[in-house]
C-alpha positions as CSV (number, residue, x, y, z in Angstrom):
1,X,12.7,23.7,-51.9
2,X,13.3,26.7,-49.7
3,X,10.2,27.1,-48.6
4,X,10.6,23.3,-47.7
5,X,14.2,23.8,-45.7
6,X,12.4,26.9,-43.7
7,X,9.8,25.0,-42.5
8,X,12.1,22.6,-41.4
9,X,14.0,25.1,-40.1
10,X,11.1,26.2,-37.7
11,X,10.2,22.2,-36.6
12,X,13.8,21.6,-35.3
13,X,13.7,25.4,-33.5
14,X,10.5,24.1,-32.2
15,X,11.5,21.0,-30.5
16,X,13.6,21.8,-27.7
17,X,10.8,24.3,-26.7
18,X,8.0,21.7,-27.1
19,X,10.1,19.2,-25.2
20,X,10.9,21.7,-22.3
21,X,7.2,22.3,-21.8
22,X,6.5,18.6,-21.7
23,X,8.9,18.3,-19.2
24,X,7.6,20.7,-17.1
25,X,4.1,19.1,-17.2
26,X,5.6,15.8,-16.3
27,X,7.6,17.4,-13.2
28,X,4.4,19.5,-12.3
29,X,2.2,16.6,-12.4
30,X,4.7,14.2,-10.4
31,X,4.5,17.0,-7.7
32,X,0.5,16.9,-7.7
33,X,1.1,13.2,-7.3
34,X,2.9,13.8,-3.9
35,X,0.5,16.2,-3.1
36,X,-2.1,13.3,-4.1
37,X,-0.3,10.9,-1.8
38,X,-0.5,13.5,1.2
39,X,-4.5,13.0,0.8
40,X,-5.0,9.5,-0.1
41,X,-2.6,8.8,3.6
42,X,-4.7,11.2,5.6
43,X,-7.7,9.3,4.6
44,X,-5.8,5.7,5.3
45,X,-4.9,7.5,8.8
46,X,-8.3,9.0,9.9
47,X,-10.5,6.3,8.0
48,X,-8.9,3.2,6.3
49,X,-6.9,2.4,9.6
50,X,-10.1,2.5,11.9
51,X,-12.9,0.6,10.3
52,X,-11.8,-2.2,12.3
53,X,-11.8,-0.6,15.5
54,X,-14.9,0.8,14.3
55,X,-16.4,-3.1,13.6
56,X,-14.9,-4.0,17.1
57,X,-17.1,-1.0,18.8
58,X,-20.1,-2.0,16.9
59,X,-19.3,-5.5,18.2
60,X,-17.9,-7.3,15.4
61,X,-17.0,-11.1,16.6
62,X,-13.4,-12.4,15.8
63,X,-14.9,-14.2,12.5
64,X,-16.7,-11.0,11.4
65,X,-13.1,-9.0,11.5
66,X,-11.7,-11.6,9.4
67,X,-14.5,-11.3,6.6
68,X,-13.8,-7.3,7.0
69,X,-10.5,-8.0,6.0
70,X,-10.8,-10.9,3.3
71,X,-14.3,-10.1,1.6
72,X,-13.7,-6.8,0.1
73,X,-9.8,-7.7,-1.4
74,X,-11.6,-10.6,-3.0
75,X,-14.2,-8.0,-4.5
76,X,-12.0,-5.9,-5.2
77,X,-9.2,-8.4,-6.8
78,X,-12.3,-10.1,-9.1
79,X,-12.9,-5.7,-10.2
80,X,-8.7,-5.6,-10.8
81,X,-9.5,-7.8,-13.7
82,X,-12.5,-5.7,-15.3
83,X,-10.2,-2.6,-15.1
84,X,-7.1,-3.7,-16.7
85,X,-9.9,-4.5,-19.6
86,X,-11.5,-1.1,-19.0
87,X,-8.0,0.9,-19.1
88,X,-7.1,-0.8,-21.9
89,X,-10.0,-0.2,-24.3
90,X,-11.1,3.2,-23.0
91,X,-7.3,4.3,-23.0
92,X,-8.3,7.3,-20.6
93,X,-6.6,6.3,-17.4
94,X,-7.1,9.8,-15.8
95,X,-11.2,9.3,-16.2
96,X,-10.9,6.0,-14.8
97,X,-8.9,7.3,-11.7
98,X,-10.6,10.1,-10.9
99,X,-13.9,8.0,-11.0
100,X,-13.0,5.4,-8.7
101,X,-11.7,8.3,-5.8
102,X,-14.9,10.1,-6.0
103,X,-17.0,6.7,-5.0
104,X,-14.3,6.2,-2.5
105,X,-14.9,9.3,-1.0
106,X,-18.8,8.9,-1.0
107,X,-18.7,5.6,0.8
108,X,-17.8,7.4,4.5
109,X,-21.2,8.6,5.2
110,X,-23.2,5.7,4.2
111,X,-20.7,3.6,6.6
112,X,-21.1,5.7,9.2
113,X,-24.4,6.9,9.6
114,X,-26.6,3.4,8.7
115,X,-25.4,1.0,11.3
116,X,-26.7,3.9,13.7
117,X,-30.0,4.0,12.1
118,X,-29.9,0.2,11.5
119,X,-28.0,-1.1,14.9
120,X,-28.9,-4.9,14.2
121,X,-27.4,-4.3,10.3
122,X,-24.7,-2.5,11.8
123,X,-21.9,-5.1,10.2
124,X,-23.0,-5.4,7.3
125,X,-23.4,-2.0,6.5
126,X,-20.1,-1.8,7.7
127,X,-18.8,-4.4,5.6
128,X,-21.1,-3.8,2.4
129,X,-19.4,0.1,2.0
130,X,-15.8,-0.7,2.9
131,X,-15.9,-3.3,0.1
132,X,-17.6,-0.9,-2.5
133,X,-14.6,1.8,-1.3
134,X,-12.0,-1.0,-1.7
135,X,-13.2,-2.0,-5.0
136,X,-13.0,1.4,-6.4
137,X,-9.5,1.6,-4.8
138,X,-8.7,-1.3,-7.1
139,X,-10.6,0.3,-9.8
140,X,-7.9,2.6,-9.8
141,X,-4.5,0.1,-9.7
142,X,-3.8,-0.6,-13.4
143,X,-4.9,2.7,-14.7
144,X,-2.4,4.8,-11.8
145,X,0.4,2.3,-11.9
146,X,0.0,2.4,-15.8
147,X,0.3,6.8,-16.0
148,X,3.0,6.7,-13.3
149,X,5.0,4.1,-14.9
150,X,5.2,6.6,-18.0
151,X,5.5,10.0,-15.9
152,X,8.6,8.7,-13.6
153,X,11.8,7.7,-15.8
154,X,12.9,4.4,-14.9
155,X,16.3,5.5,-13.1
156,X,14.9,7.9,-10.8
157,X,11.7,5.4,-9.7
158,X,13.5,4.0,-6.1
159,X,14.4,7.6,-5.4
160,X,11.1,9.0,-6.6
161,X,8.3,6.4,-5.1
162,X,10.7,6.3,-1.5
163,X,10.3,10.4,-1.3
164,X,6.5,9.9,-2.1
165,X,6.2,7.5,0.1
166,X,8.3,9.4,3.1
167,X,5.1,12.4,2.5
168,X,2.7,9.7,2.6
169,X,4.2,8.2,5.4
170,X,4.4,11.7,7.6
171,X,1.5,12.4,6.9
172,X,0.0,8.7,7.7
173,X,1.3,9.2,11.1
174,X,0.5,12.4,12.0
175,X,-3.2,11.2,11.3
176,X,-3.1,8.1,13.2
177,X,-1.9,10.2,16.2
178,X,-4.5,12.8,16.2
179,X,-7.6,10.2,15.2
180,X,-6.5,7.9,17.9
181,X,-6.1,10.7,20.3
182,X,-9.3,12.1,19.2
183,X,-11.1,8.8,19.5
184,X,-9.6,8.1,22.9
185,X,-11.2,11.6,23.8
186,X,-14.2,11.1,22.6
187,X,-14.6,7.4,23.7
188,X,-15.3,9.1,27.4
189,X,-17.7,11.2,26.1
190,X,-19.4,9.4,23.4
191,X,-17.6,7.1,20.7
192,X,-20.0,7.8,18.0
193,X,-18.8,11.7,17.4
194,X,-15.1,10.5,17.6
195,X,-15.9,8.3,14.0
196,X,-18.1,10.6,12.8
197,X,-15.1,13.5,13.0
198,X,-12.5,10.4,11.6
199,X,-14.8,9.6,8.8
200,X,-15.7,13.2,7.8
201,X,-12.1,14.0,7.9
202,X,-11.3,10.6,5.5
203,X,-13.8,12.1,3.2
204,X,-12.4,15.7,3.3
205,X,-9.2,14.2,2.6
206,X,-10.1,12.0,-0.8
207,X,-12.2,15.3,-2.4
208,X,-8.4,16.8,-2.2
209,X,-7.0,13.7,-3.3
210,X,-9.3,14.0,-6.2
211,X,-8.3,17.5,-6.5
212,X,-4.7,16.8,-7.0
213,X,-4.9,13.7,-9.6
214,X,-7.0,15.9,-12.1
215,X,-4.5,18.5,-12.4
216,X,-2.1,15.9,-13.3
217,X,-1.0,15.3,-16.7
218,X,-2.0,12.0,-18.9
219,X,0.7,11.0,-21.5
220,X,-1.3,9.1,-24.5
221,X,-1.7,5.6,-23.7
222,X,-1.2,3.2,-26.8
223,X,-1.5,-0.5,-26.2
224,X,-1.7,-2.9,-29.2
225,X,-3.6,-6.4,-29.4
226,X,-0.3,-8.4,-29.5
227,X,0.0,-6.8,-25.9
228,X,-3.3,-8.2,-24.9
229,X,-3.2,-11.5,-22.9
230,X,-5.7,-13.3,-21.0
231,X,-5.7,-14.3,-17.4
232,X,-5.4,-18.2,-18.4
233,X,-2.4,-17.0,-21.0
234,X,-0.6,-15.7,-18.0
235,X,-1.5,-18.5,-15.9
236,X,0.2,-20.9,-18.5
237,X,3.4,-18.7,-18.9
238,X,3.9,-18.8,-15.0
239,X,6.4,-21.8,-15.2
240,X,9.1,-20.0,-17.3
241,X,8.0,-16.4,-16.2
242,X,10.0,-14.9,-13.6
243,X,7.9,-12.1,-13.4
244,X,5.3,-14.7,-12.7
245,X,7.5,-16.7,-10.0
246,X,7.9,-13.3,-8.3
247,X,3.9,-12.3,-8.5
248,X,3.2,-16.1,-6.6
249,X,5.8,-15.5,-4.2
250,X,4.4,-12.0,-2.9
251,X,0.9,-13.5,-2.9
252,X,2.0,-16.4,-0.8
253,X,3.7,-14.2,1.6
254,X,0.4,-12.0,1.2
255,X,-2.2,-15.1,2.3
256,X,0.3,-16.1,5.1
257,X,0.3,-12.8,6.6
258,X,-3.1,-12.6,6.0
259,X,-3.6,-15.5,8.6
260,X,-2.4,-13.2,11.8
261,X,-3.1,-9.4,9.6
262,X,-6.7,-8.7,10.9
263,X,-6.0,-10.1,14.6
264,X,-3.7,-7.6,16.0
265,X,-6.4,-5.0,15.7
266,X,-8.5,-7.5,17.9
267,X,-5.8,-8.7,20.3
268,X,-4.8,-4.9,21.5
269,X,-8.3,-3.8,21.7
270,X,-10.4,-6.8,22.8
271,X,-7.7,-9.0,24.2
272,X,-5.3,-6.6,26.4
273,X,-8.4,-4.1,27.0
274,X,-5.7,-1.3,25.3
275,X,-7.3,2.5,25.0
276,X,-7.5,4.0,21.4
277,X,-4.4,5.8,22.6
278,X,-2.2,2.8,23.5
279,X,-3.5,1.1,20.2
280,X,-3.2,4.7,18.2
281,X,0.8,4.7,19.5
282,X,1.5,0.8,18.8
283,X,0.0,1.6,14.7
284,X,1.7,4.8,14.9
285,X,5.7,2.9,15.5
286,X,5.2,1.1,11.8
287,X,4.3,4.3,10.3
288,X,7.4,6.6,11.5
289,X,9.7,4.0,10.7
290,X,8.1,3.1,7.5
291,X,7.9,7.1,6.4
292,X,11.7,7.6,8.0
293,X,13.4,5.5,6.0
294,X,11.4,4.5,3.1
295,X,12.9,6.8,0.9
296,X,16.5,5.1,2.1
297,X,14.9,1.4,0.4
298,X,14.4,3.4,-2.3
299,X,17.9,4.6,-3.0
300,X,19.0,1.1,-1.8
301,X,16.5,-0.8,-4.6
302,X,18.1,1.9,-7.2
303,X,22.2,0.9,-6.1
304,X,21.4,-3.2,-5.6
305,X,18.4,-4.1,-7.1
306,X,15.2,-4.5,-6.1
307,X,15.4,-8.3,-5.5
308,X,18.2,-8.3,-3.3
309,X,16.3,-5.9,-1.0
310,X,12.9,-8.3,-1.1
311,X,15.4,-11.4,-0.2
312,X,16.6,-9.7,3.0
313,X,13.2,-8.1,3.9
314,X,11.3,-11.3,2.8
315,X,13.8,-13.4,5.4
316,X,12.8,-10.9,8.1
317,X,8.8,-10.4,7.7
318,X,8.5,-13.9,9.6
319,X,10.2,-12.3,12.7
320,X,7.6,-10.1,13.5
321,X,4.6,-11.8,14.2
322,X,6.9,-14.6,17.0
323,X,7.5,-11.0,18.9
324,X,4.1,-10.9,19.9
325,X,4.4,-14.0,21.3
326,X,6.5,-12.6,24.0
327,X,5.1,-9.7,25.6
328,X,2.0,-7.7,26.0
329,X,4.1,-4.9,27.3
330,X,3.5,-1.2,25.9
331,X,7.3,-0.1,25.2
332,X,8.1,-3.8,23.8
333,X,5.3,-3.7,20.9
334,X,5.8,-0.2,20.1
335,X,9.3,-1.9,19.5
336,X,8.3,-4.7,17.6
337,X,5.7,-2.3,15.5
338,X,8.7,0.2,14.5
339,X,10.9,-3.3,13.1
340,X,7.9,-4.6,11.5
341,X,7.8,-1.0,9.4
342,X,11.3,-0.6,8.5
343,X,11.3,-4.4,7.2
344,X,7.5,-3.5,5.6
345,X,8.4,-0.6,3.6
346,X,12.0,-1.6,2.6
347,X,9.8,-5.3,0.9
348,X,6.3,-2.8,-0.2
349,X,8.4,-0.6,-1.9
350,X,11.1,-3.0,-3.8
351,X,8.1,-5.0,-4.7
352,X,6.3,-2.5,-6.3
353,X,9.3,-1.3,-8.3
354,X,10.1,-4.5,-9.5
355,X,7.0,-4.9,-11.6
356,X,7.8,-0.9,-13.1
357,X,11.2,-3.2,-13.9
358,X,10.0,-6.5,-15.1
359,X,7.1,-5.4,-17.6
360,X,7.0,-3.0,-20.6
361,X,5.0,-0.1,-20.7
362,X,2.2,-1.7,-22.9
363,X,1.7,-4.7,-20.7
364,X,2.0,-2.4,-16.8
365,X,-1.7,-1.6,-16.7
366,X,-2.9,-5.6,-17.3
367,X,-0.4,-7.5,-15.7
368,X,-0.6,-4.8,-12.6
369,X,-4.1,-6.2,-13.1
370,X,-3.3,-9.6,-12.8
371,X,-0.6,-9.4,-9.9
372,X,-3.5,-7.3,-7.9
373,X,-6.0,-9.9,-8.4
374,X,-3.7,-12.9,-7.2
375,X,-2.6,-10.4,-4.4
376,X,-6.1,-9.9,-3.8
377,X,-7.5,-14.1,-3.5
378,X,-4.3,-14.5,-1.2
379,X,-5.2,-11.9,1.3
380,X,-9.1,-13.4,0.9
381,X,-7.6,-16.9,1.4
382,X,-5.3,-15.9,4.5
383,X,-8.1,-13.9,6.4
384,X,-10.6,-16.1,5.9
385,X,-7.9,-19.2,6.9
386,X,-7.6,-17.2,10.2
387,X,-10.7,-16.7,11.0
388,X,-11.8,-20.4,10.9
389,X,-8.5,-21.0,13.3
390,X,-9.8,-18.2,16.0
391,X,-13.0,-19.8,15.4
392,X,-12.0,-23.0,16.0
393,X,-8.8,-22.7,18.2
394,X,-9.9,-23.7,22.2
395,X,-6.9,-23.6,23.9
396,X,-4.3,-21.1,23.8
397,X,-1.7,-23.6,24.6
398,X,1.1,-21.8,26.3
399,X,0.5,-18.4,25.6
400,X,-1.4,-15.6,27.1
401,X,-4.4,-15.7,24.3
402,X,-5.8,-17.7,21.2
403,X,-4.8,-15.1,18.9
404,X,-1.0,-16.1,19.4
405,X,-1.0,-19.3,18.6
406,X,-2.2,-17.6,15.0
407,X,0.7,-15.3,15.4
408,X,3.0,-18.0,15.2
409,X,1.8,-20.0,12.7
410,X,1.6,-17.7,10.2
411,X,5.0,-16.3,11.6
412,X,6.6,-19.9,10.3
413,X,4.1,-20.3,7.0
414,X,5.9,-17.2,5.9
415,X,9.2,-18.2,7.0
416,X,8.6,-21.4,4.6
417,X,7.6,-19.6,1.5
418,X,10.3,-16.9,1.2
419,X,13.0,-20.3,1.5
420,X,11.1,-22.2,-1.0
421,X,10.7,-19.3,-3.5
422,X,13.4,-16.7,-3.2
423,X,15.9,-18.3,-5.4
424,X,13.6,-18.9,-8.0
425,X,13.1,-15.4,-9.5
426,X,16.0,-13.1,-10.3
427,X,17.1,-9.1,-10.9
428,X,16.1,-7.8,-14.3
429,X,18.1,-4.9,-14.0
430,X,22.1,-4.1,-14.5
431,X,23.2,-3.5,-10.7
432,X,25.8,-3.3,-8.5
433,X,27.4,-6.7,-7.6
434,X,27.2,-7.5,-3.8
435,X,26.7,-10.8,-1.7
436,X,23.5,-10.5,-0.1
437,X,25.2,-11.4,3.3
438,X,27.5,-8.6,3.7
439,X,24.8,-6.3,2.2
440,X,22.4,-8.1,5.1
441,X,24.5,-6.5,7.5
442,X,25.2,-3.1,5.8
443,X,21.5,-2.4,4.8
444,X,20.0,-3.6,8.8
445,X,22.6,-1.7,11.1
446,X,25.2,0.5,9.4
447,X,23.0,2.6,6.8
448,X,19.5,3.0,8.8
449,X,21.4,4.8,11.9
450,X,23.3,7.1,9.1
451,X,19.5,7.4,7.3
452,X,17.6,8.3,10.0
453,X,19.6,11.4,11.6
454,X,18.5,13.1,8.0
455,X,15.3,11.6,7.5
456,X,13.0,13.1,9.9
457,X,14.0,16.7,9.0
458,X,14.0,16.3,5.5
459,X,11.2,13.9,5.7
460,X,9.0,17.3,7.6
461,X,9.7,19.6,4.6
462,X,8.7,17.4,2.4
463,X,5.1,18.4,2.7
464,X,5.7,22.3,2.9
465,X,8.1,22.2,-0.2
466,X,5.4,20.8,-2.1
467,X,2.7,23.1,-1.1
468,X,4.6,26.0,-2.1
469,X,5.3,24.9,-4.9
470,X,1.4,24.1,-5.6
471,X,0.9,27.8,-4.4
472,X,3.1,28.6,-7.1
């Protein structure tokens, strides 16, 4: 019996040592995961954010920048499917993620370097290797959302995902500015180098993205059969789900800004004849604002709720595709472009929490699945919609081109499905009581100008604070 009590003795001294070091393993590995999102946004700057201009310099027609846009989220939406399956049975999420980011970063140099050999292929290449690098992206959504959701406790997730997203944000813009300034460069001289440096860089930037995620730590993942549920079974809850009502509503909102999402790439660069500089500083605006005061929707998600910040961002997202109905004007769509990323980020980020919110931990990786495939048809849907409408449109009615009279229709479609659906799904977490009007008001004006005299500084050391702390 006293050997027993020893024994026992030693287990409860052990504890509170065991449980420090897993604790410093999570808050290690959440700092590789910033470090992760520095990479994986360096790549979206230098590559994701240029294969269209990169389609429109091979000479992509307006139909062919649609199927760019719609034909790999379809592919990869159908693969969301086979990975919640794959996550689920193999239970090794790491593997899975690490997997998926190293085909990502293989798929630049195929891209690239065929349609120069192949000129008469040169879409299809294009379009063949951006949809094996979005499916692998999608490989990766169940398994990532599924670790994080374990790794970040659930009262700190706002504050957490917004400073992640700040870092990924910086460092989102700071590569948009310097590919679109190198492109502009290299567009005198010859166009070809200028994507060739943007792609190499894109690749550079997922082998340290890889780097990062497999110095991360994987808690064990344990998921039971009663947790398993088909596609059809979630389909046939969707009437009296509200984590269902919630998934249709940001897939609607998905297809209809789908409809106008791969045109403004066309309109600034084919349409208004804009330099990759001009177009580099419009896609810049969204990023700054969107990195400045993501971290501020966080907090806000944390205080009020997550749905209470998607009813006021979700009543705003129509506004910004009517602005470029009004001007062509440089200083006036840099405008619009920093509105349409404050409103972005303040709805991308509440929307992603609200799933960490809505479903258990055994049922994140599959029905992140399942939200990423109906995510995935809308934006298939939506592209492909606008596509036949540029196709088909032969007047531009009153407006300067076409691709405004899309602008505007999707502007209204997506006016009409935030009325219809956002009273149908509701909070799931204990929050602070406020009427969305007054918090309409206090969340647009008052707060941002308070949140944006901090933002940009801390928002800079972000990246340095976490590299030290790598070093260390």
């Amino acid at each position: 019996m006293q050997i027993k009590k020893r024994g026992s003795d030693v287990k409860k001294r052990n504890e509170p040592v065991d449980e420090a070091k897993a604790k410093e393993r999570i808050r290690r590995s959440l700092r590789y995961s910033i470090l992760d999102a520095a990479g994986f946004s360096a790549a979206s700057g230098f590559g994701d954010n240029y294969v269209s201009p990169f389609a429109i310099f091979l000479g992509a027609t307006n139909m062919q920048i649609g199927l760019l846009r719609s034909v790999p989220r379809l592919l990869g939406a159908l693969f969301q499917l086979l990975a919640a399956e794959i996550t689920d049975r193999l239970k090794k999420r790491k593997r899975i993620i690490l997997t998926a980011v190293l085909i990502q970063a293989l798929c630049w140099l195929p891209m690239l370097l065929l349609p120069l050999l192949f000129p008469r292929l040169s879409f299809y290449f294009v379009l063949m290797f951006f949809s094996l690098y979005v499916i692998a992206l999608e490989l990766t959504g169940p398994a990532w959302n599924s670790m994080m959701g374990d790794l970040v406790p659930a009262n700190k997730r706002g504050r957490f995902f917004g400073y992640r997203n700040r870092v990924a944000g910086i460092i989102t813009l700071a590569s948009l500015v310097i590919a679109g300034l190198t492109l502009n460069y290299f567009s005198r001289v010859n166009t070809w180098v200028g994507f060739s440096i943007l792609f190499a860089v894109a690749l550079l930037a997922k082998i340290f993205s890889l780097t990062m995620l497999s110095r991360m730590y994987e808690p064990e993942y344990v998921v039971s059969r009663e947790h398993c549920f088909s596609f059809l079974d979630f389909i046939r809850r969707a009437r009296r789900s509200n984590f269902a009502v919630f998934v249709l509503y940001v897939g609607l909102i998905n297809l209809t800004t789908q409809i106008a999402g791969p045109f403004f790439n066309v309109f600034m660069l084919r349409e208004l004849n804009f330099s990759y500089a001009r177009f580099m500083t419009i896609s810049a605006a969204s990023a700054f604002t969107s990195f400045a005061l993501m971290y501020y929707w966080g907090r806000q998600g944390d205080v009020f709720g997550t749905k209470k910040i998607i009813t006021i961002t979700g009543l705003l997202i129509p506004i910004v595709p009517i602005f470029w109905l009004f001007s062509h004007n440089l200083a006036y769509l840099v405008l619009v472009n920093l509105f349409a990323g404050f409103v972005w980020a303040g709805f991308n980020i509440s929307a992603a929490n609200f799933i960490f919110d809505a479903v258990t931990p055994p049922k994140r990786a599959r029905c992140v699945a399942y939200y990423a495939f109906i995510i995935g048809v809308c934006v298939f849907l939506g592209a492909t919609l606008g596509g036949v409408i540029a196709g088909q449109l032969k007047t531009s009615w009153i407006f300067f081109s076409r691709l405004q009279v899309i602008f505007l229709v999707s502007g209204l479609l997506r006016l009409a499905v935030t009325l219809f659906f956002i009273g149908r799904f509701r909070e799931v977490r204990v929050v602070r009581e406020v009427k969305t009007s007054r918090l309409f008001w206090q969340l647009l004006f008052l707060n941002p100008a308070l949140e944006l005299r901090t933002s940009i500084a801390s928002g800079l050391s972000s990246v340095a604070k976490s590299s030290r702390r790598k070093r260390r």
